[in-house]
C-alpha positions in Angstrom: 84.0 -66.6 20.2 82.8 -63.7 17.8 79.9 -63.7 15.7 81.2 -62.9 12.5 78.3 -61.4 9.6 78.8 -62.1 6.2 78.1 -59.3 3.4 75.7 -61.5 2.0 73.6 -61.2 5.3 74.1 -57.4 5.7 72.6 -56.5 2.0 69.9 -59.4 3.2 68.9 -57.0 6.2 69.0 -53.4 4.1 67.1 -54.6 1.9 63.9 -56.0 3.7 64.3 -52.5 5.9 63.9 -50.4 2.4 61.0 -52.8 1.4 59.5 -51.7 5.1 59.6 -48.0 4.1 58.5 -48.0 0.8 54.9 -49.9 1.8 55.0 -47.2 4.2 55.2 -44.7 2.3 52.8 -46.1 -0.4 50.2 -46.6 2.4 50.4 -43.1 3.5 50.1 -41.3 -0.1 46.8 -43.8 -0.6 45.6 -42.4 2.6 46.2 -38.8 1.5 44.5 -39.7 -1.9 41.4 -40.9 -0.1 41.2 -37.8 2.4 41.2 -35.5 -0.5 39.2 -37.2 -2.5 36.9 -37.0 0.4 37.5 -33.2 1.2 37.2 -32.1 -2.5 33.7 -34.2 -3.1 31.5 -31.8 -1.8 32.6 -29.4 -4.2 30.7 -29.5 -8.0 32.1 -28.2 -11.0 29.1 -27.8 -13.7 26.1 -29.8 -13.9 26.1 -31.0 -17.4 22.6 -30.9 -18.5 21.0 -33.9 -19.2 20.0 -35.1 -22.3 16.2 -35.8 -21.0 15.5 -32.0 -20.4 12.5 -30.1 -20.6 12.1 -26.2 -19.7 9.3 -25.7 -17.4 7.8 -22.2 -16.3 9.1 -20.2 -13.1 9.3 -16.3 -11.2 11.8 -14.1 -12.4 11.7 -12.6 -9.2 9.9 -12.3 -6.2 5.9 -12.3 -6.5 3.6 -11.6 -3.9 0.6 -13.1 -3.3 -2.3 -11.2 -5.1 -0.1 -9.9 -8.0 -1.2 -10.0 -11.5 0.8 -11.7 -13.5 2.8 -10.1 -15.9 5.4 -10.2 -19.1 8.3 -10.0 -16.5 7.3 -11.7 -13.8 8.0 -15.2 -15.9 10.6 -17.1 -17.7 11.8 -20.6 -18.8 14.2 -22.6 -17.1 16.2 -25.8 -17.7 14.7 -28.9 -15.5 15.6 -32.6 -15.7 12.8 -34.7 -16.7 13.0 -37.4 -14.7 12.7 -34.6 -11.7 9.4 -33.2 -12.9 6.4 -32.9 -11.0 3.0 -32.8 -10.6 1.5 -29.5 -12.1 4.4 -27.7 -13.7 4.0 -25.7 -16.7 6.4 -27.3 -19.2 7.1 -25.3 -22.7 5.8 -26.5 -25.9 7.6 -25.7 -29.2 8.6 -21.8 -28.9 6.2 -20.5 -26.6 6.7 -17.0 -24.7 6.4 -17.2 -21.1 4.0 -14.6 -21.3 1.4 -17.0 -23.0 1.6 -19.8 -20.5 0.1 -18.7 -17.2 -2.0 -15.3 -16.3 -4.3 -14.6 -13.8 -3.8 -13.4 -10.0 -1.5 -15.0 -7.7 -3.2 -17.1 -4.6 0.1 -17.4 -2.7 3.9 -15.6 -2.9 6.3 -17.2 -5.4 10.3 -16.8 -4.6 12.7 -15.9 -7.3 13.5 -18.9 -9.2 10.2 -21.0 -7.8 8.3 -23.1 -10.1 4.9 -21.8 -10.7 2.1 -23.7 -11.2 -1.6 -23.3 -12.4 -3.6 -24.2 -9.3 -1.7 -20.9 -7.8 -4.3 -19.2 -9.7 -7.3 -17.6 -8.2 -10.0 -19.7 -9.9 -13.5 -18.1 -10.8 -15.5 -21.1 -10.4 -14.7 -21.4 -6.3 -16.0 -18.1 -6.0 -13.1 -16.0 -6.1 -13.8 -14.2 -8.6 -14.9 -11.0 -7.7 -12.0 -11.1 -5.6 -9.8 -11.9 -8.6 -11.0 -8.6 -10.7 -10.2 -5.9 -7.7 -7.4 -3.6 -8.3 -4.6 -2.7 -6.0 -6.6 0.0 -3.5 -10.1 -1.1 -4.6 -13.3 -2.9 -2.5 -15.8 -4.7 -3.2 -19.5 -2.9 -2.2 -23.0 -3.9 -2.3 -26.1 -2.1 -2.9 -29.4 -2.7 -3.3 -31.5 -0.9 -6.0 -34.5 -1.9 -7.9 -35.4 -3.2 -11.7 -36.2 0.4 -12.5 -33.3 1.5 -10.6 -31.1 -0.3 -12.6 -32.2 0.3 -16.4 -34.7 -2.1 -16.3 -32.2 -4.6 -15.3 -29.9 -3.9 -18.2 -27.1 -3.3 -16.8 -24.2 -6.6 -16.3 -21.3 -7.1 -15.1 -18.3 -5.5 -16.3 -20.5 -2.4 -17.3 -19.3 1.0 -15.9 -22.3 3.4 -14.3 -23.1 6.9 -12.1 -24.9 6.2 -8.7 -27.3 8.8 -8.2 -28.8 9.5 -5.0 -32.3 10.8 -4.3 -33.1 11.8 -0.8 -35.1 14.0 1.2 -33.4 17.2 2.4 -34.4 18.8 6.1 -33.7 22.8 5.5 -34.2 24.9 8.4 -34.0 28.3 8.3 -33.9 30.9 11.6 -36.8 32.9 11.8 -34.4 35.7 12.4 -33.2 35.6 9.4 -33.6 38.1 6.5 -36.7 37.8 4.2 -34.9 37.6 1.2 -32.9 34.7 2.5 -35.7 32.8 3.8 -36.9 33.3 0.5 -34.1 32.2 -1.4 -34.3 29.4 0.5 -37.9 28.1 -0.2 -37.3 28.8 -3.6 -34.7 26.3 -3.9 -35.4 23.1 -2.5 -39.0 21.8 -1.5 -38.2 18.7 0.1 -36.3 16.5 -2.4 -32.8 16.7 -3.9 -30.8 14.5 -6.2 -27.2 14.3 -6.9 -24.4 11.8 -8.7 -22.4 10.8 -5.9 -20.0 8.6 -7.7 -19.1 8.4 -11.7 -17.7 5.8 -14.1 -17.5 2.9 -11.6 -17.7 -0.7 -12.3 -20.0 -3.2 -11.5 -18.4 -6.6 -10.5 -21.6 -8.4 -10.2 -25.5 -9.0 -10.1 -26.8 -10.5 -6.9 -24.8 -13.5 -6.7 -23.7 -13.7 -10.5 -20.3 -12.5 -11.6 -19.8 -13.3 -14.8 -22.4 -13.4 -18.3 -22.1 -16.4 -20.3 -23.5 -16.4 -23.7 -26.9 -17.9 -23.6 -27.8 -16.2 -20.6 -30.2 -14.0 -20.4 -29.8 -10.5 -19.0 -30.9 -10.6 -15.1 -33.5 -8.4 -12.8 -30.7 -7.5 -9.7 -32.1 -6.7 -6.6 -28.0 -6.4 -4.7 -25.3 -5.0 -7.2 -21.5 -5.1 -6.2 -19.6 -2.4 -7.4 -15.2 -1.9 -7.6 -14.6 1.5 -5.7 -12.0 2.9 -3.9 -12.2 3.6 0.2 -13.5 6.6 0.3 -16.2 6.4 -2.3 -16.8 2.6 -0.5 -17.9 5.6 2.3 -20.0 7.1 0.0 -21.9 4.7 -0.9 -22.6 3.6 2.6 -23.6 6.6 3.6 -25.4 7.6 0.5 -27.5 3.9 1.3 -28.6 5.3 4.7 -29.4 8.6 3.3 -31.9 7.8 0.7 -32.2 5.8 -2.8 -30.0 4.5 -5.2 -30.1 4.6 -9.0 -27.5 3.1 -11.0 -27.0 5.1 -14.7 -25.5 3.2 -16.9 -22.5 4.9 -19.5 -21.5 3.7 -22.9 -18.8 2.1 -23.6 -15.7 4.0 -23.4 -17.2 7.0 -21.7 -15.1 7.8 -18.9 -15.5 11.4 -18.7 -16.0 12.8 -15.0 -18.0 16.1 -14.6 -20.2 18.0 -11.9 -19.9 20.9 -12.1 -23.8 21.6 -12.3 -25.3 22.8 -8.7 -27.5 20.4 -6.9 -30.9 19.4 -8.6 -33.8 19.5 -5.9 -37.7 19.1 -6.6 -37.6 23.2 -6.6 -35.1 23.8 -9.1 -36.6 21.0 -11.3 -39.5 23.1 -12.6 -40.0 26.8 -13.3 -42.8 27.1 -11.5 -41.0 29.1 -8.7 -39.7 31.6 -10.8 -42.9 32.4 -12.4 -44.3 33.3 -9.8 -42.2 35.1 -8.3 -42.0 36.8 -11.4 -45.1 37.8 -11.4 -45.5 38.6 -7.5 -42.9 41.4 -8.4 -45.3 42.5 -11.6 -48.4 42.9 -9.3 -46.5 44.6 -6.7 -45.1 47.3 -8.7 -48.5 47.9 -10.1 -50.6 48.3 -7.0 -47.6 49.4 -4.9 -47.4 47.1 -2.3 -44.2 46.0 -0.9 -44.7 43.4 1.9 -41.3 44.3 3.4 -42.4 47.9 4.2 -45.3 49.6 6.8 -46.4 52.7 5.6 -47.3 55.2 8.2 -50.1 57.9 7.4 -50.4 61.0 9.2 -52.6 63.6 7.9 -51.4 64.4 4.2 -47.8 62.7 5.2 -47.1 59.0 4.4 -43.8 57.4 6.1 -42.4 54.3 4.9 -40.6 52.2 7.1 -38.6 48.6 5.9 -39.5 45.6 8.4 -36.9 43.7 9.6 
């Protein structure tokens, strides 16, 4: 006996079979929605800023630490409020970048970095002497006394000459020439005095850095002063050598000039030269020249220069 299908059956079977295919396919084109959905998350098209938006203060570019802030080294940028944190500098009204922070930087900012007040080398902790030096400058102590100092006049953020007073050891070989042994006695005694360094700056007196209004002008005993490396030198050496006197210039004097010779106790005073002035006088009047020995012999007279 034959099993005999009727059309009825047949369309019955196609169709659950097409119903089969299209779920299938449905399912599938989900799951390919979902996968790139999932791929193409991580990608951002522009953040739209919020409406709760401040502008807060941050490098332009990269600063170092120990920089002094300048016009450039700052701008404004666009932060989300409810992201803000502790210490930033937020703008108010139209305010330049420039007027919001200054000072020296106590660490290195990246380009882009927020920057915040406490990165500021603060004069009350004591920094700031170190605060005030320029790029290439120390910091160098020296002692000197009320008179030293003129009379204790002198502050910080003054600009003075150090002058050094010390004794000077000449020694001259007996071998030598008269007239050079002479010249030499003529010129210095013991003492000498010469401005070893001009226009510098004095940072502080003692342990005091800055003047505030109602105090009083102070009697240093140890005065730091902003010099470069080699006059830092200097002064140390000029410490060990003798003593120190600080000359204090008026404002806006910066001229630098020695071209004088070297003062010394001899050259101070005329003295010297009067007297050798009139050594010379007496000897051309009674003929007597202590660099000659005359020789007599009978009516003859020999003169003969003494080496």
């Amino acid at each position: 006996m034959h099993n005999i299908t009727s059309p009825e059956m047949g369309s019955k079977k196609m169709n659950k079979n097409i119903l089969i295919v299209l779920g299938g396919a449905i399912l599938a084109a989900v799951l390919v929605a979902v996968l790139v959905q999932v791929t193409l998350g991580g990608k951002k098209g522009p953040v739209a800023v919020s409406e709760n938006s401040v502008e807060i203060l941050v490098a332009a570019k990269d600063l170092r630490k120990g920089h002094e802030l300048e016009d450039e080294d700052m701008r404004w940028k666009s932060w989300d409020e409810d992201a803000l944190f502790r210490g930033a500098i937020i703008r108010e009204d139209d305010m330049e970048a420039k007027d919001a922070l200054s000072g020296r930087l106590d660490r290195s900012f990246g380009s882009g970095e927020a920057l915040v007040k406490r990165a500021i080398l603060k004069d009350s902790k004591g920094n700031y002497v170190v605060a005030r030096l320029k790029e290439g400058e120390r910091a160098i102590s020296i002692k000197v006394s009320a008179e030293d100092m003129v009379a204790g006049f002198i502050a910080p953020g003054n600009f003075v000459d150090v002058i050094l007073t010390y004794t000077h050891r000449k020694s001259v070989s007996k071998d030598e020439l008269p007239q050079i042994r002479d010249m030499v006695a003529m010129s210095i005694n013991k003492l000498a005095v010469e401005t070893v360094l001009e226009n510098v700056r004095v940072l502080a007196i003692d342990q005091k850095a800055q003047m505030k209004k109602d105090d009083k002008i102070k009697t240093g005993k140890t005065v730091t002063l902003a010099v470069s490396i080699r006059s830092a030198e200097i002064l140390a050496l000029a410490s060990e050598m003798g003593s120190l006197t600080l000359a204090m210039r008026g404002i806006g004097d910066d001229l630098v000039n020695k071209d004088e010779a070297t003062l010394t106790d001899a050259r101070l005073t005329t003295i010297d030269d009067e007297i050798r002035a009139e050594t010379i006088r007496l000897k051309k009047e009674t003929g007597v020249n202590l660099n000659t020995v005359k020789v007599y012999n009978g009516a003859q007279v020999q003169t003969f220069p003494v080496h």
